[in-house]
C-alpha positions in Angstrom: -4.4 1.6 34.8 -5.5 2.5 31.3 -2.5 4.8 31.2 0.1 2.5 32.3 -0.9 -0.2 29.6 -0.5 2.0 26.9 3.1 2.8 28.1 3.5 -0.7 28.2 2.5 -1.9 24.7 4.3 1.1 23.3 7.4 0.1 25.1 6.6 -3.8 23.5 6.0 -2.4 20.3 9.3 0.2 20.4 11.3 -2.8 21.5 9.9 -5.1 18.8 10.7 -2.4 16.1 14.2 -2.1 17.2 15.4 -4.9 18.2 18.0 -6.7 15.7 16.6 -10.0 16.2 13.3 -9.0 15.5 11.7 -10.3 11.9 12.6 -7.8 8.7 8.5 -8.2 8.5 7.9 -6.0 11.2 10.4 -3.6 10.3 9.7 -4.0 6.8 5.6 -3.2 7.7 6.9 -0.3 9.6 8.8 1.1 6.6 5.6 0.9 4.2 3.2 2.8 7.2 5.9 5.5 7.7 7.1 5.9 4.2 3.7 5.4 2.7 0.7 5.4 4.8 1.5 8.4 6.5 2.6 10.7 3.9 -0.6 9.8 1.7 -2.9 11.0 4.4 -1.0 14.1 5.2 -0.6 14.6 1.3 -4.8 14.1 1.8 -5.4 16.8 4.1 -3.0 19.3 2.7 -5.0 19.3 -0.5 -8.5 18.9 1.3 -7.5 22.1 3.6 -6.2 23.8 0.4 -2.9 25.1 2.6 0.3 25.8 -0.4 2.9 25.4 2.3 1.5 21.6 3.4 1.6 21.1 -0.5 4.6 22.4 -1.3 6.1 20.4 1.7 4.3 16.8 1.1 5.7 17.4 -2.4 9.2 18.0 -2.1 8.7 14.4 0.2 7.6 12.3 -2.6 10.1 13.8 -4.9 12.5 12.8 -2.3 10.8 9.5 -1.8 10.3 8.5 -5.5 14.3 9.1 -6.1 15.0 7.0 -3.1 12.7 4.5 -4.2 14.1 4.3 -7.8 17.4 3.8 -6.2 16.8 1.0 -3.9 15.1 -0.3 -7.0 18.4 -1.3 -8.3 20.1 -1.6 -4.7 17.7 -3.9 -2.8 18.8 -6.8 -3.5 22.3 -6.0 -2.2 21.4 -4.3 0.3 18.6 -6.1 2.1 21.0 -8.6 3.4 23.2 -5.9 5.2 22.6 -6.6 9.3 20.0 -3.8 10.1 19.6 -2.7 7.0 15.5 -2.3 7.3 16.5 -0.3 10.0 18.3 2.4 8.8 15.8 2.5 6.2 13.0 2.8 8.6 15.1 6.0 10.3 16.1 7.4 7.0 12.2 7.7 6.3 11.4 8.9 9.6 14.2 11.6 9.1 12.9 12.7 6.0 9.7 13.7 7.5 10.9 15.0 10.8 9.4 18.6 11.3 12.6 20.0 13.1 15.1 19.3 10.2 12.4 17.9 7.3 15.2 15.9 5.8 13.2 15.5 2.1 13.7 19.5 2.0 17.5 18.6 2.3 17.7 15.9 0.3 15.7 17.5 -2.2 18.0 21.2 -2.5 21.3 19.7 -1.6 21.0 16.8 -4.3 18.3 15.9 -6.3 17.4 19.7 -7.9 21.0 20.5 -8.5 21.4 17.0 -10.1 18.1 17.3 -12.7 18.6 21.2 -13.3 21.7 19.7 -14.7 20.2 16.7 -16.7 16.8 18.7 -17.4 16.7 19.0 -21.0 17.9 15.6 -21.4 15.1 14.2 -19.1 12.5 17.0 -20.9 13.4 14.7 -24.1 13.3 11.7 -22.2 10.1 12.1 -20.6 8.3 13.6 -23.8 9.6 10.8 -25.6 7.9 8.7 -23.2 4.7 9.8 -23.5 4.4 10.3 -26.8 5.1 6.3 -26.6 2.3 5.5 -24.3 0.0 7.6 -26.4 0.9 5.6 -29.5 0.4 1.8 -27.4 -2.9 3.3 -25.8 -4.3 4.2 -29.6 -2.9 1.0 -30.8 -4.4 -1.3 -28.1 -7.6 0.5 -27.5 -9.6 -2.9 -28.5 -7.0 -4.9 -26.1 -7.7 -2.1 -23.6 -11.1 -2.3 -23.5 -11.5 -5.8 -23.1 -9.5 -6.6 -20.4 -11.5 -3.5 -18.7 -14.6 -5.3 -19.5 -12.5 -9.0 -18.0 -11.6 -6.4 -14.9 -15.1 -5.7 -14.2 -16.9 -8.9 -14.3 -14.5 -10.2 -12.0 -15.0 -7.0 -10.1 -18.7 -7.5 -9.8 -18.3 -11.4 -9.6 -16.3 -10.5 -6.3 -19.2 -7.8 -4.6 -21.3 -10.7 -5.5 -19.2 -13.3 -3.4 -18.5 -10.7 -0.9 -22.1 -10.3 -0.8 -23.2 -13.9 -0.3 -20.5 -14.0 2.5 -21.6 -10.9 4.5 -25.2 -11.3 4.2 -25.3 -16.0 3.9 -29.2 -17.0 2.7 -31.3 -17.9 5.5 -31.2 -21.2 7.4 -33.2 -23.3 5.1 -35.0 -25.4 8.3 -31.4 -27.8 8.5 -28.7 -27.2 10.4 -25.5 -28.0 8.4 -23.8 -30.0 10.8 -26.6 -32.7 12.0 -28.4 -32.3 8.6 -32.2 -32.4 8.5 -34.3 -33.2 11.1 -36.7 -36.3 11.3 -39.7 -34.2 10.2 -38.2 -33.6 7.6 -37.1 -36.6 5.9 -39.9 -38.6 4.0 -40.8 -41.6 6.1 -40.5 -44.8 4.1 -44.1 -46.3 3.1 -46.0 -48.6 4.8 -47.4 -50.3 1.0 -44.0 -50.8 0.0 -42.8 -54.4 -0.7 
């Protein structure tokens, strides 16, 4: 019985993912978990297992993945109003991951190494100019730096606190909040009292 429910949510699920008239934020969800999620944890165990060829594979995916991400930086917004267009987003991810044809090894020899061995002095410049940049703003905002690390932390530790108080709430205190304290409890008005 166990067996046949699976299938059955899978099927839901499958059916939910695909179907047109589903909502971009399952689709959407499902783009993030195979684009991301998946790749960051198979990144994970390639370097935990210390195996070159997992490396070497999981790298050439986010190479592929960053330039596909930099381009629907500037595409998006065109693009997301396409009919299906989370779709064919959500198989062009699962294609570049595929172990039969591991379309990121494709993408990356057939266009994106030819295109920066062309541009790669260019982009040397580019990128060194870069950095030397964000060397210069880190020395020149070290003081701004450092306090809004020291803002980042209280709030960090102002947060465990409140996390804190809402995992582990004080003791009952003898009241219950909803009927509010019992009879004992209150101070019985005094008989001498005029």
């Amino acid at each position: 019985m166990a067996l046949l429910g699976s299938a059955v949510s899978s099927d839901v699920g499958l059916q939910l993912l695909l179907s047109p008239l589903s909502s971009n934020v399952v689709v959407r969800t499902a783009c993030c978990s195979v684009g991301i999620v998946l790749p960051i944890y198979n990144t994970f165990k390639a370097i935990e297992n210390k195996d070159q060829y997992e490396q070497q594979k999981w790298l050439v995916y986010w190479a592929a993945y960053g330039s596909f991400s930099l381009v629907e930086v500037f595409t998006d917004k065109l693009l997301y109003w396409f009919p299906l267009y989370y779709h064919m987003k959500f198989a062009f991810l699962v294609w570049l991951q595929l172990p039969t044809v591991f379309g990121a090894r494709h993408m990356y020899t057939r266009h994106l190494r030819p295109f920066l061995l062309r541009h790669q002095a260019r982009l040397d410049q580019i990128a060194g100019f870069t950095y030397s940049e964000m060397v210069k703003f880190v020395n020149a905002h070290q003081t701004e730096i450092e306090f809004a690390k020291t803002c980042l932390m209280k709030i960090i530790s102002s947060a465990k606190g409140m996390m804190g108080d809402v995992t582990h709430p004080v003791e009952s205190r003898g009241q219950n909040a909803i009927e509010g304290p019992t009879i004992t409890e209150i101070e019985r008005p005094s008989e001498h009292s005029d």
